[in-house]
Structure formats: structure tokens, C-alpha cells
C-alpha positions in Angstrom: 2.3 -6.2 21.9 5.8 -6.4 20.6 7.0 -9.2 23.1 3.6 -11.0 22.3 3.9 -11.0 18.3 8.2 -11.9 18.5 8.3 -14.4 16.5 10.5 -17.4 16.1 11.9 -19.4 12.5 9.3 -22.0 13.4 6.3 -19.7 13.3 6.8 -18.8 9.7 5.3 -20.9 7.3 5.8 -21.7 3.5 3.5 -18.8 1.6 1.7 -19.5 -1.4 4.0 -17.3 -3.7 6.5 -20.0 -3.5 10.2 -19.8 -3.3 12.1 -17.5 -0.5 8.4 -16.6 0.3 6.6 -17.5 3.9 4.1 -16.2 6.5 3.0 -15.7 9.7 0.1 -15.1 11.5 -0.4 -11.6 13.7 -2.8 -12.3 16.3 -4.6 -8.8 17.2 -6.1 -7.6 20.0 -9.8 -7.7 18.2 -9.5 -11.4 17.4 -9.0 -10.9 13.9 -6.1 -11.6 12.7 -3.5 -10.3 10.1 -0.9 -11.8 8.4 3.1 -10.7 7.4 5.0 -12.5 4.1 8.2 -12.1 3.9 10.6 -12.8 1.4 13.8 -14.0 2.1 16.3 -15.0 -1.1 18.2 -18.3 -1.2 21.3 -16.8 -0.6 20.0 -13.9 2.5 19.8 -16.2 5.5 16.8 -15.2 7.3 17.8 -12.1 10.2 21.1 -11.3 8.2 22.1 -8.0 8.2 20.5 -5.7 5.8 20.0 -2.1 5.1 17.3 -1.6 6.2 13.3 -2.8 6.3 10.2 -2.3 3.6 6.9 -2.8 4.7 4.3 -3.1 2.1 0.6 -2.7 2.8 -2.1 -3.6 0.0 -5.0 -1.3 -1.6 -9.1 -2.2 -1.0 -10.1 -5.9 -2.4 -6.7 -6.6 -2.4 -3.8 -8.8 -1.2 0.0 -9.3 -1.5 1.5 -11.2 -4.5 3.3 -8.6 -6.7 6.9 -10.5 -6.3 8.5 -9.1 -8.4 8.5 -5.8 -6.3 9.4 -7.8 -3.6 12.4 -9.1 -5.7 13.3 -5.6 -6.5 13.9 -4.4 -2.7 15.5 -7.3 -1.9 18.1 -7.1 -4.8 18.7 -3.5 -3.3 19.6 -4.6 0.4 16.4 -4.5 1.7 14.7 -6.9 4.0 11.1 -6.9 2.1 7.4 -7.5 4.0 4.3 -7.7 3.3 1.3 -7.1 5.4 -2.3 -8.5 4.7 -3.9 -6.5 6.8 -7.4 -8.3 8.7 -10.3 -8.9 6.7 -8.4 -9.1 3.6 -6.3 -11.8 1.8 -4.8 -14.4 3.7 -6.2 -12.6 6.7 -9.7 -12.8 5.7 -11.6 -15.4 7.3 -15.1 -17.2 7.0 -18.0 -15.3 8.1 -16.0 -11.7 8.0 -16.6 -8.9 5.7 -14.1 -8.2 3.1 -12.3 -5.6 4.2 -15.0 -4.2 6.6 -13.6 -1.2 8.9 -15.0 1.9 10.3 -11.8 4.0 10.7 -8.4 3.4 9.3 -6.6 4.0 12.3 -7.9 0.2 13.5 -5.2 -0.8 11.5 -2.5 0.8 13.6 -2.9 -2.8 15.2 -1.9 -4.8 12.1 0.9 -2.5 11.5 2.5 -2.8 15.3 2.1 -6.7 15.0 4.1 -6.6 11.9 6.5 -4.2 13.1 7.4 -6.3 16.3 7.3 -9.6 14.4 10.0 -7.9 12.2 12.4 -7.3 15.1 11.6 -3.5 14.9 10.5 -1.0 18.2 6.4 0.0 18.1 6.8 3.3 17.7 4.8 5.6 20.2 2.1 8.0 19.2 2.8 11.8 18.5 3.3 13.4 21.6 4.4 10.0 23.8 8.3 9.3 24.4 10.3 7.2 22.4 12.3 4.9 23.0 15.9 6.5 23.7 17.6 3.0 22.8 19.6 2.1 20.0 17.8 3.6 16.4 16.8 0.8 14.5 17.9 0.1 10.7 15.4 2.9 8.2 12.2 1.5 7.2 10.4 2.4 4.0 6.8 2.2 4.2 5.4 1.2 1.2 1.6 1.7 0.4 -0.8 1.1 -2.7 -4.2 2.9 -3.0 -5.9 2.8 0.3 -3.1 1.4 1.8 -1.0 4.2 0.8 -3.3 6.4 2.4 -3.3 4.4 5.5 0.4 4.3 5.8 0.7 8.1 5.3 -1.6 8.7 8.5 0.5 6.3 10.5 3.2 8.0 9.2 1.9 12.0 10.4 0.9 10.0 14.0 4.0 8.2 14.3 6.9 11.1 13.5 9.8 9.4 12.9 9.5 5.4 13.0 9.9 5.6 9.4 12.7 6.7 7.1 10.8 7.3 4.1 7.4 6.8 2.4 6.5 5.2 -1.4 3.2 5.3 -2.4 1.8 3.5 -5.3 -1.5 5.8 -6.8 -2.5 6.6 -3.1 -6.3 7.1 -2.5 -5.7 11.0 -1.2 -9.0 12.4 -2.3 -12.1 11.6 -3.8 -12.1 11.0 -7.5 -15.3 14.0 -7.6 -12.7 16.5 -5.9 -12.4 17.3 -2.4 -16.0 19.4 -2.8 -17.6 16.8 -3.8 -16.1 14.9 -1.0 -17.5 17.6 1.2 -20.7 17.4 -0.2 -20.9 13.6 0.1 -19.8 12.9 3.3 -22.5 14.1 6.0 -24.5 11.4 4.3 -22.0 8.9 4.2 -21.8 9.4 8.4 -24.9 9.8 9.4 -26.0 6.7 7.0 -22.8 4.4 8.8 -23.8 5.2 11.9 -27.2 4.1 10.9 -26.4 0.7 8.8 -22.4 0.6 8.5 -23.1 -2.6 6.4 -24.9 -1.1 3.8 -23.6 -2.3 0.2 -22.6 1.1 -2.0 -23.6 0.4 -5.8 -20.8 -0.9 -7.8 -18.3 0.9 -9.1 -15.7 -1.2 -10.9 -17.2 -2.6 -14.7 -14.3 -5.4 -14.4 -11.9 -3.2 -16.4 -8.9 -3.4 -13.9 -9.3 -7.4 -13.7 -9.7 -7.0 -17.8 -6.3 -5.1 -18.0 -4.5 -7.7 -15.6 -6.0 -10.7 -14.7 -3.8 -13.3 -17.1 -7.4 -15.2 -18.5 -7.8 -11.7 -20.1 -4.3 -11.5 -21.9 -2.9 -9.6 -18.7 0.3 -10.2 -17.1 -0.9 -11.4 -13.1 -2.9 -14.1 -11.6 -4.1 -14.3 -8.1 -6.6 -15.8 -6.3 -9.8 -14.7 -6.6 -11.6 -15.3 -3.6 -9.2 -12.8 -2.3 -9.2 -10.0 -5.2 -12.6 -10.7 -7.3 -12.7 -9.6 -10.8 -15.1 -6.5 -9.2 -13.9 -6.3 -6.3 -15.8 -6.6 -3.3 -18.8 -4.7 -2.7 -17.9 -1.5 -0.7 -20.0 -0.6 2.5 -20.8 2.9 4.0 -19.0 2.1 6.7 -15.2 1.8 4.8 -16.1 4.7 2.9 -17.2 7.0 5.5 -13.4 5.9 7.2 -12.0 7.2 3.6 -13.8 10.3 3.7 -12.5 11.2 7.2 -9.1 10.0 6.4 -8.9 12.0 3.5 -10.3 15.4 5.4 -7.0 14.6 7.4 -5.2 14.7 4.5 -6.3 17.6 3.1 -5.7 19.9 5.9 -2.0 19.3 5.3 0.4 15.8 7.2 3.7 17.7 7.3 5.3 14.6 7.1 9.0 15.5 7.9 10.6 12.2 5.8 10.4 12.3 1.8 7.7 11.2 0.0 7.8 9.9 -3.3 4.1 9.2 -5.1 3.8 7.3 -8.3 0.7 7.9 -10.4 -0.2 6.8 -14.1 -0.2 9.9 -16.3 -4.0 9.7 -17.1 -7.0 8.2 -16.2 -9.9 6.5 -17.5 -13.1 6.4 -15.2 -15.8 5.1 -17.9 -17.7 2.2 -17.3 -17.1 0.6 -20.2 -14.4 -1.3 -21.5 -11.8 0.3 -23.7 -8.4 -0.7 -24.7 -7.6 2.8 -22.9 -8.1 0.7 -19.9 -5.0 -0.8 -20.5 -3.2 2.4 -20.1 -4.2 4.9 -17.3 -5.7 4.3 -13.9 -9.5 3.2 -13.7 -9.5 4.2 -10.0 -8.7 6.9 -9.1 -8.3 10.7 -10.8 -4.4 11.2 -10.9 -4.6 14.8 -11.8 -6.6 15.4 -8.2 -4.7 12.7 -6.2 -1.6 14.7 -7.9 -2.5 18.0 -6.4 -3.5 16.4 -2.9 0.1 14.9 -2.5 1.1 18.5 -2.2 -0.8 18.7 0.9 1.7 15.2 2.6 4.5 17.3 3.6 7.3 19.5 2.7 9.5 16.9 0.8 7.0 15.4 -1.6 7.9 14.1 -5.6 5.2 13.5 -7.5 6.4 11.2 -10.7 4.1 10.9 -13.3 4.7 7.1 -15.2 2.9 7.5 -19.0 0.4 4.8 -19.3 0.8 3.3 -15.7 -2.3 1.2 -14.4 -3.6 2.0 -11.4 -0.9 -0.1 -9.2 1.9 1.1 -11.3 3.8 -2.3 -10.3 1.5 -4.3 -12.5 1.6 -2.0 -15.9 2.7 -3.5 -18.7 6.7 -4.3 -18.3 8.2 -1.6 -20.0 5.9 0.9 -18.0 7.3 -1.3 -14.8 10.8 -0.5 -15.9 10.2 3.2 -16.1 8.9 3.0 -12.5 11.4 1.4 -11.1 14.2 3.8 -12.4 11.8 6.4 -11.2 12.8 4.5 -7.6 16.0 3.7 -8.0 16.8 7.8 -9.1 14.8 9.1 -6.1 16.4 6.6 -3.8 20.1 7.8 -4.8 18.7 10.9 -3.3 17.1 10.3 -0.6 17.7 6.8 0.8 20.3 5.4 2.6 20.8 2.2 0.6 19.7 3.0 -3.0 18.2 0.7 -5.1 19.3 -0.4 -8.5 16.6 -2.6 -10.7 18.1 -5.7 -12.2 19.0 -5.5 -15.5 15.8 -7.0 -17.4 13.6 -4.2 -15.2 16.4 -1.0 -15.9 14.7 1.6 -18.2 17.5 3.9 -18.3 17.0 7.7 -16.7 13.7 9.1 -16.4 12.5 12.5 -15.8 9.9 13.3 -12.6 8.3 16.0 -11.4 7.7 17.3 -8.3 
């Protein structure tokens, strides 16, 4: 896999988020494809020396374009990619399913693509030898929603290929509580065994699009055929690989790197629009994703950012600033190149909790 995906200067293309930004194509074992962007400032010559490697990895009905976090790491040393992982964004091809999968693990795939492509070892599974050659520079995995639930599974299976671990309002449990997860989820299997296709009623009004999307006053614009204003339409299937995920979760990762988790202070699950929206998470329940984070490991800081969205890296830009020096204090800690926002994104000390 790694000697298959090495890639060389003229595989990377120009990305669609302009400027120091390209991409290359990952092709998997299962024929679909993924895709790593990578962003490189003018003035960091592509495989210069760094401190070390980020790897980003998107929520559901999403994609990679937040570049302004991808400024951030690079402005602190870090060489910064992205990961769109098959069936979604620039992966996602005609005829596929949005982001259809019936276990997380499948994207283990995606992730060791990217990780060769990036110069870096595939790391073995728990219980198989490493590699006993020279360590490789820390990587920081960092994940959003689902993806940040993804990446902390890797993370427990893969015990130390990463230095650390970011998440960004991580999908740990089910917004109806882990008994209602419980509940919920011999249905869910038995019905994706049965049709794994099967659309789930919708769930998202539009408020998340509302409180972002720039042709409703927000901040961001992306492409749409990639993140609809609803998102796509869920299947049994994906949810029933959530469910199991988060069963995993909940009987405790021990992740032996530090965590850091960054949810909004509130949420607001209605399904109707209110300038609230504008100011708490409309996915997830923070107060029980909170508690659940417990369950990561024994190094876990929970930060709580008042009046964060859902991805805290797309709030409004003084909630962006608080989140960043939440980073950049948690780094000086526990990283081993700290990162310092620029000056237009510093916010001055903030407190977290943990």
C-alpha cells in the first residue's frame, strides 16, 4: 500500500481552494477512491522540514475547505492535510452514494493511502509489530463530527502512529443518550442487513446551511453538490456503523496520547429556525458528547467554546479566535511544536475544562 500510493510532485494537482492548495488522488483497494489536499505556503517548499504532520478528516455530508484552519497549522510549523475520504467530496463520484459505508473501520484504507502519500510509515494494527526504524515526525490527527469519531477508533487500533488527537464536536454518542442508542440499535442492524440502503427521515431543517452558508448572511461557501443545504439523506446502513462505533466508544478507548475535544457550550436540536441556531450546535448534544469524551482515554480536555456551531472552525470569528487560543494553550502543553494563531485570530487566554 505505502510503496503503491508514494507519490511524486507531478501527481499533485492544483485544488479548487486556490493558492498553496493541491490534490491527489488515493486509489484504494475497493476501487473507490479518496482524495488528500494539502496546503503548502509560498514560502514552505513542498517536503521541507517541518515539525511535524496534521491530518484532517471531514464530518458526514461533508468535505474539506475550512482554509483558514489549514492556514493556522501551517503558520505553527505544521505540514497540514486533508483527507476526503471515498464517497464524499472530491472523492465522490457518479453513480456512488454519498457517503455510503457499513462500518467505519473501511476507512482505515483512505487513512493508510494518505498516510503513505505523506511520506509517513502505515502503522500496524494493535497487537502486530512495528516498524523498529527511525520514528517519524508527530502527527496530530484531526477529526470533525463523524470524522472525529472515526479517527479516535483508528487511533485505539493503531497505539502509537499518532502524537496526539483534536477533535472538533465529535459524534461520541447518540444525541437520545447512550440508552436510547441501546434501544435503537437492534433495529437499526437487523433493518441494514435487510436493506442497508434504506433512506432514514430527515433530520437537518436547513438550520446549519442557514447559520453558514454565505447566500444566508454566513461566513463560508462551498460547493453544494458536495455539502447540500440538508445534507445528504442518511441510510440504515451508515447509521448502524455509528451505532457500533459508538458502543466502542463507550466501553472506554484508553487512548494513551492527549486528547483535546472542542464542543459549543449549548445546543439547539429544534426543527425550526431560530437565531439561536447561530449560536450552539444543531447536531449533536454537547452536554452528552461531553460526558462520553471521558470515556477516550486517560488524558482527555474537554473545552467548552460559548456559542460555538457545531464545527467550531466555522463560528462566527470571534468564537474562531477563542478556539484557537483554546489550541494554541493546550498545545504549549502537550505538543511538541506549539501553535500560536496569527494575530487577527488571537483571542487572548481562555479558560477550559477538563
Amino acid at each position: 500500500m505505502q510503496e503503491r500510493n508514494r507519490s511524486s510532485r507531478a501527481d499533485w494537482q492544483p485544488d479548487i481552494l486556490g493558492e498553496g492548495f493541491e490534490q491527489l488522488t488515493l486509489d484504494l483497494p475497493d476501487g473507490a477512491p479518496a482524495t488528500l489536499v494539502r496546503y503548502s505556503p509560498a514560502d514552505t517548499p513542498p517536503g521541507g522540514e517541518r515539525a511535524g504532520d496534521v491530518l484532517y478528516v471531514h464530518g458526514w455530508s461533508d468535505y474539506f475547505f475550512q482554509t483558514e484552519l489549514a492556514r493556522y497549522w501551517a503558520q505553527a510549523g505544521m505540514r497540514f492535510y486533508a483527507l476526503d475520504l471515498h464517497n464524499y467530496g472530491r472523492s465522490l463520484r457518479p453513480g456512488q452514494s454519498p457517503g455510503f459505508t457499513t462500518d467505519l473501520t473501511g476507512y482505515d484504507a483512505d487513512i493508510a493511502a494518505a498516510l503513505a502519500a505523506m511520506g509517513r510509515p502505515v502503522p500496524p494494527n494493535a497487537g502486530q509489530a512495528a516498524d523498529s526504524g527511525t520514528p517519524a515526525r508527530p502527527l496530530i490527527l484531526l477529526g470533525h463530527s463523524t470524522g472525529g469519531l472515526t479517527l479516535s477508533l483508528w487511533a485505539s487500533r493503531h497505539p502509537g502512529a499518532a502524537s496526539a488527537l483534536v477533535l472538533n464536536s465529535p459524534w461520541l454518542e447518540f444525541q437520545a443518550t447512550e440508552l436510547g442508542r441501546r434501544i435503537i440499535s437492534p433495529l437499526i442492524g437487523r433493518e441494514a442487513q435487510r436493506h442497508p440502503l434504506a433512506p432514514l427521515p430527515p433530520v437537518d431543517a436547513g438550520n446549519y446551511a442557514r447559520a453558514v452558508f454565505s447566500a444566508f448572511g454566513g461566513e463560508w461557501t462551498y460547493n453544494l453538490l458536495w455539502r447540500p443545504l440538508r445534507g445528504f439523506p442518511g441510510t440504515v446502513a451508515f447509521l448502524n456503523a455509528v451505532f457500533r462505533a459508538q458502543a466502542v466508544v463507550a466501553q472506554g478507548l484508553r487512548l494513551d496520547i492527549p486528547v483535546l475535544v472542542l464542543l459549543s457550550d449549548k445546543s439547539y436540536l429544534q426543527p425550526r429556525w431560530s437565531v439561536d441556531a447561530e449560536k450552539a450546535d444543531v447536531a449533536l448534544d454537547v452536554d452528552v458528547v461531553a460526558n462520553r469524551a471521558l470515556s477516550l482515554g486517560n488524558c482527555v480536555t474537554v473545552a467548552r467554546v460559548p456559542d460555538a456551531l457545531h464545527d467550531v472552525f466555522l463560528s462566527a470569528k470571534p468564537v474562531r479566535r477563542r478556539a484557537y487560543a483554546v489550541v494554541d494553550q493546550w498545545a504549549r502543553g502537550y505538543l511538541p511544536a506549539a501553535p500560536e494563531a496569527a494575530p487577527e485570530l488571537r483571542a487572548g487566554p481562555q479558560s477550559i475544562s477538563s
